[in-house]
Structures are given as structure tokens and as C-alpha cells.
N, C-alpha and C positions, 0 to 999 in steps of 0.2 A: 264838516264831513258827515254825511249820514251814514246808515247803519246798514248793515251789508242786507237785513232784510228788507227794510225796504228799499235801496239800490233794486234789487231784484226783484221786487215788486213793478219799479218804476220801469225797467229793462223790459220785464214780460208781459205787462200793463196788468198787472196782478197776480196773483197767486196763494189760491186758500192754500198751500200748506204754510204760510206765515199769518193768516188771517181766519174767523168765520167764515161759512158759505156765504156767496153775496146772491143775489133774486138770481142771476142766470146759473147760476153753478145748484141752486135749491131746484128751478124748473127741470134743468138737465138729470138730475136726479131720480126725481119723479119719471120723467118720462123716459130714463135707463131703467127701472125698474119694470114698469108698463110693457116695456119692449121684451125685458127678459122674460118677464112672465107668456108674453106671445111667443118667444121661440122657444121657450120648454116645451109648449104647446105642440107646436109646429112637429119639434125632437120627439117628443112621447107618441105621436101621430105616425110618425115615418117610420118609426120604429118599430109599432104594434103589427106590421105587414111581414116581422119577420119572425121568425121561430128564435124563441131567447131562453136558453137553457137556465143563465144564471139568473137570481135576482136583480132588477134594476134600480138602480139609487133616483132615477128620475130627477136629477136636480142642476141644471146652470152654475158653475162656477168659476168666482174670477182668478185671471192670470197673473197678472200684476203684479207687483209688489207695492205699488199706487192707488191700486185700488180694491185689498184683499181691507177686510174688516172683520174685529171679533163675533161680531154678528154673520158672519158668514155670507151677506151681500153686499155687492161691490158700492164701495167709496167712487161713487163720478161726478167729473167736476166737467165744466163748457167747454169746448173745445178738445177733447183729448178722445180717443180711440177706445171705445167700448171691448176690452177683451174678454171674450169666454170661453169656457171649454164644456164639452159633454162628455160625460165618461159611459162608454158603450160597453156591454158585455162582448168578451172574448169569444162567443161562439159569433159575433154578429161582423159580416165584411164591412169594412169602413168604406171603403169605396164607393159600395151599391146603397149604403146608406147618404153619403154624401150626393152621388146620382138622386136618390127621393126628395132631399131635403131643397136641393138645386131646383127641381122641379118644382116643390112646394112652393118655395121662396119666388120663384118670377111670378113680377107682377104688383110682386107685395116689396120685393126690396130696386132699391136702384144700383147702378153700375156693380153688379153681381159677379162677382168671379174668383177664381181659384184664389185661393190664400199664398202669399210670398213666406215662406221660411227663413229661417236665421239662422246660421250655426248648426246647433243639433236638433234646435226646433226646427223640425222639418213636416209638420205634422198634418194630415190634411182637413182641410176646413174653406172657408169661404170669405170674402172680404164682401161689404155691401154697405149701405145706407138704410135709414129704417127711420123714418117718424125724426128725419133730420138728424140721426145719430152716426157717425161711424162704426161697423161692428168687423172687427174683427173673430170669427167664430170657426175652433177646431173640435176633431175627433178624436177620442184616444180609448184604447183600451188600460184597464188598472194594471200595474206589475208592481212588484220589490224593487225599491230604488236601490235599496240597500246592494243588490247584488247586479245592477245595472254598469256597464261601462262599455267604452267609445266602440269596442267591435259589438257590444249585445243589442244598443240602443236603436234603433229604426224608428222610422216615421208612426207606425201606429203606435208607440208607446211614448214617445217624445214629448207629445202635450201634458202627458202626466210628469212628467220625470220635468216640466218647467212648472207646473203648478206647486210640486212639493219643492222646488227648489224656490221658491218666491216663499212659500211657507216657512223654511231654515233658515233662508236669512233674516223673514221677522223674525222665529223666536231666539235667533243668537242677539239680537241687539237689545242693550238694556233701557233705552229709552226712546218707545216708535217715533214719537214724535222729533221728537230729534233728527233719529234717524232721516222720515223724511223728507224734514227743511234739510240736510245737508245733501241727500240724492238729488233734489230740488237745486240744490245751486250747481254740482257738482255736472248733474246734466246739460245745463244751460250753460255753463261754462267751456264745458267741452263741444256742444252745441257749435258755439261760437268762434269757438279756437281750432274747428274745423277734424278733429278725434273723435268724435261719436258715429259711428254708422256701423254698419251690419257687417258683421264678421266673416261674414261668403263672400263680402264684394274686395276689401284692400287688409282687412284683418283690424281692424281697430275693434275699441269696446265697444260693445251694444248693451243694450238697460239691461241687461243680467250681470254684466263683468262691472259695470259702473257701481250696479247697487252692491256687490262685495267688496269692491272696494271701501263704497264709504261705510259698510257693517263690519269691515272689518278695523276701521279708524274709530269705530263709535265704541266696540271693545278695548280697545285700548285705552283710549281715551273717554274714559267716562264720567257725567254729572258735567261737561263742559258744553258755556255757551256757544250758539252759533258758529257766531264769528274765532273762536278759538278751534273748533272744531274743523272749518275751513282751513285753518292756518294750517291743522297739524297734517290733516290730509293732502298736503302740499308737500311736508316736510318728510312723510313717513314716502308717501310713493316716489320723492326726488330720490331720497337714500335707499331705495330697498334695493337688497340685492338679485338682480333679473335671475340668478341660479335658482333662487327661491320661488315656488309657485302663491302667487296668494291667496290665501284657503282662510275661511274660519272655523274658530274654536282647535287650531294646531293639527286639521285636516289632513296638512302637509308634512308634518312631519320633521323639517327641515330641511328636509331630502333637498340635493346637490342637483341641480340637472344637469347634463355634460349638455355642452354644441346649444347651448338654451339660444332662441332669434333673441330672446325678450324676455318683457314680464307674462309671465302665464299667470291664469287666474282659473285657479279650483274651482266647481258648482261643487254646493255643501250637502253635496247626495251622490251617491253611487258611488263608481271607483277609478278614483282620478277623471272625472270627464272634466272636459278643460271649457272654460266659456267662451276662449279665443281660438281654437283651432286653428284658423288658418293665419297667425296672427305672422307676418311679416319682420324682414329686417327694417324697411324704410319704417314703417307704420311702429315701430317698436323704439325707432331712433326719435321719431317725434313727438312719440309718449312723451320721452325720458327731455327734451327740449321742455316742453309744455309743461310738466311739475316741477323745473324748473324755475323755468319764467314767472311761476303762480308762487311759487315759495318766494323767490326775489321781490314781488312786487308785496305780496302779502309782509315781507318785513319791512320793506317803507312802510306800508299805510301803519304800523306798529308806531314807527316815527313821527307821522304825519306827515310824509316826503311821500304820499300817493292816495289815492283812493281808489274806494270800490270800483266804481268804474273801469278802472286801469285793467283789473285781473278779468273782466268779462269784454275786454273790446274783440271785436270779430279782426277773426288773423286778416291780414294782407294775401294771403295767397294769389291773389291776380295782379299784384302789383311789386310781389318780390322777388317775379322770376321773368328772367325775357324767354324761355321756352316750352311748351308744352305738346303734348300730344293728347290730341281731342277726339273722341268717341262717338257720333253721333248715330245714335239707334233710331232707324225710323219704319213705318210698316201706315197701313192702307185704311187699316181700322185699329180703334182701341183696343178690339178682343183678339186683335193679331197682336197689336205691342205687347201686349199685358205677357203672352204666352211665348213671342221673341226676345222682349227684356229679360223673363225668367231664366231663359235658356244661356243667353247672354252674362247674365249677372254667376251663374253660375260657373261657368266656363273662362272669364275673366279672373279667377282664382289665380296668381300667381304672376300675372303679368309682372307685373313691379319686379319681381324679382327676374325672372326673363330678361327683362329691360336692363337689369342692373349685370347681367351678365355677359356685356357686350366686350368684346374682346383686346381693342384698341385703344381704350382709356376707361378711366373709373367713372361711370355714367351714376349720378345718383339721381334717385326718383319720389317723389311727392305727390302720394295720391290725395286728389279732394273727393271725401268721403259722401258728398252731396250729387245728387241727382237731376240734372235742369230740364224740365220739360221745355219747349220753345217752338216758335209757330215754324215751321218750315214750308220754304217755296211750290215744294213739292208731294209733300209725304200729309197723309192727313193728323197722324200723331210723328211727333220726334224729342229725343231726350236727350239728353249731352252728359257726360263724365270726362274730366281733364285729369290730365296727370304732368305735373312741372319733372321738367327737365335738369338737371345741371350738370355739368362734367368738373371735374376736379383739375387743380392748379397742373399743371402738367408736368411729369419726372424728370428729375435732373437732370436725367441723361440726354436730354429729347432738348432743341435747338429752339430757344425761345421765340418765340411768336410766327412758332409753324403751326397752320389750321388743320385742327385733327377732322376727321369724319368718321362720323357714328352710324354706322351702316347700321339700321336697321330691319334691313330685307328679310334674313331669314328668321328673325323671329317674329315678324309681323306675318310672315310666312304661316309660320308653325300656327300660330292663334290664331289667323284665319281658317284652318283645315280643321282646329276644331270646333269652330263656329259653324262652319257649312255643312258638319256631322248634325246640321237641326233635322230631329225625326220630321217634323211638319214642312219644310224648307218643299218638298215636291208638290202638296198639297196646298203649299201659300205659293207658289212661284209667281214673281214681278209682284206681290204684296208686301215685301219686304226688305229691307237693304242694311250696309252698315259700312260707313264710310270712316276711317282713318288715317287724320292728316295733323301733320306739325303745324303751329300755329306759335306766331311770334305773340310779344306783349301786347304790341299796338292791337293785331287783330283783336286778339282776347277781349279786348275791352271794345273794340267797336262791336264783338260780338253780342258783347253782352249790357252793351246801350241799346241793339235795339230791342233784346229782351227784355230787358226795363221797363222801355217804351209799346212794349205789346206788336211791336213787327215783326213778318214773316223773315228768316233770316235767309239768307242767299250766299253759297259757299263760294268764295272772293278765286277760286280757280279749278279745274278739274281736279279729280281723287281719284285715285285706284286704290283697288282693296290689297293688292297683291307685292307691289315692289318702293320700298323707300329709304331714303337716307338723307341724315339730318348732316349736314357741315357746319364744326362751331370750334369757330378761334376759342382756345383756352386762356381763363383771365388769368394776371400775375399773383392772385391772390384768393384766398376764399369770397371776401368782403368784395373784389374788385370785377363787379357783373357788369357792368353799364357800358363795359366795350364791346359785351358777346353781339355778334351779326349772326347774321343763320340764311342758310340755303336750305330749301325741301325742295328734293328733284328725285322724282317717278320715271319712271322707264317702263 
């Protein structure tokens, strides 16, 4: 049985935080720095056109907690997302600055456009391409984290209040490197197991909730290898008590939360800002499955009754449910999706829980936290998001193997009314659409052969955005799925 670094080595086809820099992670490097040096440039430029009362620190810094260094210039390794931030004086509008820099920027960068937010990083900035590099790049003005929390915090000071929180959780952990070979596995893990994505979209961790978690297993647990270190971060988040928020250095206090969905997780700055906000009951239920399953398998491989592998195989999601509801976002042009998916991603806040509010049986819901782009027959960009279905064995009282129906008109209803509130929705008219339809097992999978295979997809019967309902025999059992049949019928 090999060793869980290199398992993880072998899984991601490498990875310097287990090893030296290799030639493409040293070239990447160099030419992150090159680039940085070009857009301080570009920032000092844009800048000098406006009246700046305060002094200006003039300097590129990174986000990360992957890529912050004692040296104060970012650690980048090949393939990974160049994050930076510029800290602007408080007299200067972020806005009309980012309008200068946008201008600057075409020409010189590729596929150029607004920055996607997360959480409370909401900050604004620009996404682009540059000399082959991914760059993600925000504005922020400086504040007191110290006295920051979830009603004070806003977009212009968010970038800042995420760089000094990437900064806390280095200095709370006693051993960086440690530290992060376990964020390193811990992300890819959850990667995999289908728990990692952005916390505006179904409420799961995103790289800020991930990395306190594991800085806060590295305090506890300290001077221990790797692979012990994995174990325990398995062991510590199966047991913790969801009352509890998880903070480091005793953040928390121990404090009780009444009505808690889950596990909340402290940022180690300001006061009480949560790095899950909108974190869910479904998404909270599958946390608590998933440190599970990672602690159970992590004690066989103790025994040698499993291996590394075992604890990183990619979930089943499309093949452990016969029902889902599919999302597909589509629009005319890239620079219409880019600015419909925003809108979308935003306003999909809660569905889950919506869905799980349906009246006539206990509906449970299972968002997949991943995002499918896919060629579509019609649209010139389209993306897909699923979300698995299942209803619950059905109450004693209720006449066994009567087919329930889960009407869900009027809440597809409701989330349509606030989709069509898109401010741009008059000025893109017939440039955009969003189709919502139940889709059994089988489709699923022939949906996504022919994304596999690089074909345009073609939706197997008409869609309305406006009326549906799902009809599903309830199984005799939790375990006992493979009987559900299903009807989607539009009116």
C-alpha cells in the first residue's frame, strides 16, 4: 500500500506541496511574477488619473493561503489561478478604477470579465488570462478587521478582510508546511466526494472554510505526520458538535448556537463572520455523511482492510439516484452567460431548501456542487447544475404502495419570478433562457455521454419554465431505490 502522499501525487498527477518545484511549476513562477510586475504597473497607471489623498502602498498581493509566502510574493505552481488583490486609498472609487483598468487591460488580457464572488468575498475585480496564466484580480479599500462583521462588511472592503484572513490562519498553525500537504489532500478529497464549491451557490465549504478546518486539526493536533493528520481531521469533524462554530485559537468561545442548519465555520477576523453563510440543511447533512465515510475508511487502511485510494474515489452522484432536477443556463454569447450565470448563481440561494419544503411528503435534496459547461443544439454557451431527488419511505399511516406526487409548480414558480427580476433580462431579450426539467437516471447518463464525447446536447422533450410536477412511487425502504419510476408532466 503506498503512502497517502504519494496516492495524491498519483490522483493529481502531481503536486509540489509533497515534493520540490518541478521545470513547469519553476517556468510558472517566473512568469507569475513577470505578470505581477505588469499589473502593478498597469494599477499605479490607472490610478495616477485620480486624486489620492492618502498614501499609496503601490504593491500586488496575494490571496491565497496557497500561495501567500514569508517573502511576501506569491508561491505559484502550473496550473492553479493566479490570485491578487490591490489595496486602493479610500478616497479613490473602486468602480471607476476598475472601469480604467478594464480599459487598460483589453487587448493585453484574454477572455476579460467581471470577477465571480464567493460568500462574503464579493469584492470587485476582474477575471482574465495573461502570458497563459489565469489571473484572478480584486479591488479593495484597507479597514480594521478587527471591528468588521456580516452587517459592516461590503464589497469594497471584502478583498481585504480575505487577505488578512488567509494571513490568520497561517499564523495560527504551527507547522506551514504541514499545514499545506493536509489543505492539499483535504481539498482534493472533497473535490472528489463532491463538498467543495462556493458557498452562494448550495452552501458547501469553499477554500476559506476548508483551510480552518484543516488549521484548526493542525492545532490540535501537533508535530504529527501526514497521514495521521488526515486521520484525525476525519475523526475531529465526524464528532464535532454542529452547536459548535468552528474557529481558531477558541474564536468561538464555545458558544451554543440555538436552531444551528450545521457546521458553521468562524473566519479568524472580524466578529463572528461565518465562511459558510448560506450553508444548508441538505449540504450540512452531507458534510456530516462524508467525515464519516472518511473516518471509517481511514480506520481500515489503519488495519490494512483499505487503501488510500478508497478515501479519494469520486462520489457516485449520478448513479445513486433515479431522480434529479436539471438546470440548464444558456445565453447567445459568452459575455451574456458570464453576466446571466452571475445573476443566476446568485438567486439559486436556497433552492434546496424550497424543494425540501414541499408539502405532501419529505422530499430530500442533493445538490452537485459542480458546474457543466456543454455544447448545446441551440444556444452558443450552456452550463448545467443538477440536483438529486429522493422522497422518504412513506408514513404509516398512508396505504403502502400509493404513488405520491410532488408537485413542484409553485416553487419552481417562485424561483422563476426571481430569475426574470434580471436588471439586463430587457436589454438581452431572446439572448438568453433557463430551462428546468426532471430528468430520470438513464437520461442523466446519456446526458452526460454525450458530454464526454464532445456533442451538442439535444433536450429528449419540450420544457416549460413555469409549471411541473414530479410523480414518484415511495420505496419500502431507505436503501430500496431501484423501484422509483417517475413521471414529469408540464401543463
Amino acid at each position: 500500500m503506498g503512502s497517502l502522499s504519494q496516492t495524491v501525487c498519483e490522483l493529481t498527477g502531481g503536486h509540489s506541496s509533497f515534493s520540490e518545484l518541478n521545470e513547469a511549476d519553476n517556468a510558472a513562477q517566473s512568469t507569475a511574477l513577470l505578470l505581477q510586475e505588469e499589473l502593478l504597473q498597469y494599477c499605479n497607471e490607472s490610478l495616477s488619473s485620480f486624486d489620492v489623498l492618502e498614501p499609496v502602498h503601490r504593491e500586488l498581493l496575494p490571496i491565497s493561503v496557497r500561495q501567500i509566502s514569508a517573502e511576501g510574493t506569491p508561491v505559484f505552481h502550473s496550473g492553479e489561478v493566479l490570485d491578487l488583490l490591490y489595496v486602493v486609498p479610500g478616497s479613490v472609487d473602486l468602480s471607476e478604477l476598475l472601469q480604467a483598468l478594464d480599459l487598460r487591460l483589453q487587448g493585453e488580457a484574454k477572455g476579460l470579465r467581471a470577477a465571480v464572488g464567493d460568500g462574503l468575498l464579493q469584492a470587485p475585480g476582474l477575471e482574465f488570462t495573461m502570458r497563459g496564466i489565469p489571473v484572478k484580480f480584486l479591488l479593495t479599500h484597507a479597514v480594521d478587521v478587527a471591528s468588521i462583521s456580516a452587517e459592516s462588511i461590503n464589497k469594497n472592503v471584502s478583498g481585504y478582510v480575505a487577505r488578512q484572513t488567509a494571513l490568520a490562519i497561517l499564523e495560527s498553525v504551527p507547522d506551514k508546511r504541514a499545514f499545506q500537504q493536509l489543505l492539499t489532500c483535504v481539498r482534493f478529497w472533497a473535490k472528489q466526494r463532491g463538498v467543495y464549491g462556493q458557498s452562494h451557490d448550495f452552501g458547501y465549504l469553499g477554500g476559506a472554510g476548508w483551510a480552518i478546518c484543516c488549521a484548526l486539526v493542525c492545532q490540535i493536533e501537533q508535530h504529527q505526520d501526514l497521514e495521521q493528520l488526515l486521520g484525525a481531521f476525519f475523526d475531529i469533524m465526524s464528532r464535532w458538535d454542529c452547536r459548535v462554530p468552528v474557529a481558531l485559537n477558541g474564536r468561538a468561545h464555545r458558544q451554543v448556537q440555538r436552531n444551528s442548519a450545521g457546521l458553521k465555520v468562524l473566519l479568524p477576523v472580524g466578529r463572528k463572520l461565518c465562511a459558510n453563510p448560506n450553508l444548508t440543511a441538505s449540504a450540512a447533512l452531507q458534510l456530516q455523511k462524508e467525515f464519516r465515510r472518511g473516518n471509517r475508511i481511514f480506520a481500515k487502511i489503519q488495519h490494512s482492510q483499505a487503501d488510500w485510494k478508497q478515501i479519494f474515489s469520486v462520489s457516485k452522484f449520478f448513479e445513486r439516484y433515479f431522480h434529479y432536477l436539471q438546470f440548464d443556463i444558456t445565453a447567445s454569447s459568452e459575455e451574456i452567460m458570464f453576466q446571466w450565470l452571475s445573476w443566476c448563481r446568485q438567486h439559486l440561494q436556497g433552492t434546496a431548501e424550497m424543494l425540501e419544503t414541499v408539502g405532501n411528503c419529505h422530499l430530500i435534496t442533493r445538490p452537485w456542487p459542480v458546474w457543466l459547461p456543454f455544447k448545446d443544439c441551440e444556444w452558443h454557451s450552456a452550463i448545467a447544475v443538477f440536483i438529486a431527488l429522493r422522497v422518504l419511505p412513506h408514513a404509516r399511516n398512508e396505504q403502502a404502495g400509493t404513488r405520491t406526487v410532488v408537485d413542484l409548480r409553485e416553487i419552481l414558480v417562485t424561483l422563476l419570478e426571481r430569475l426574470c427580476a434580471w436588471p439586463l433580462a430587457t436589454e438581452h431579450f431572446g439572448e438568453f433562457d433557463l430551462y428546468i426539467r426532471h430528468t430520470s437516471q438513464a437520461e442523466v447518463k446519456s446526458w452526460l455521454t454525450a458530454l464526454e464525447g464532445g456533442f451538442p446536447v439535444k433536450r429528449a422533450r419540450p420544457t416549460t419554465q413555469t409549471q411541473a410536477a414530479i410523480a414518484l412511487p415511495e420505496p419500502d425502504s431507505e436503501d430500496d431505490l431501484s423501484r422509483q419510476s417517475s413521471s414529469f408532466e408540464f401543463q
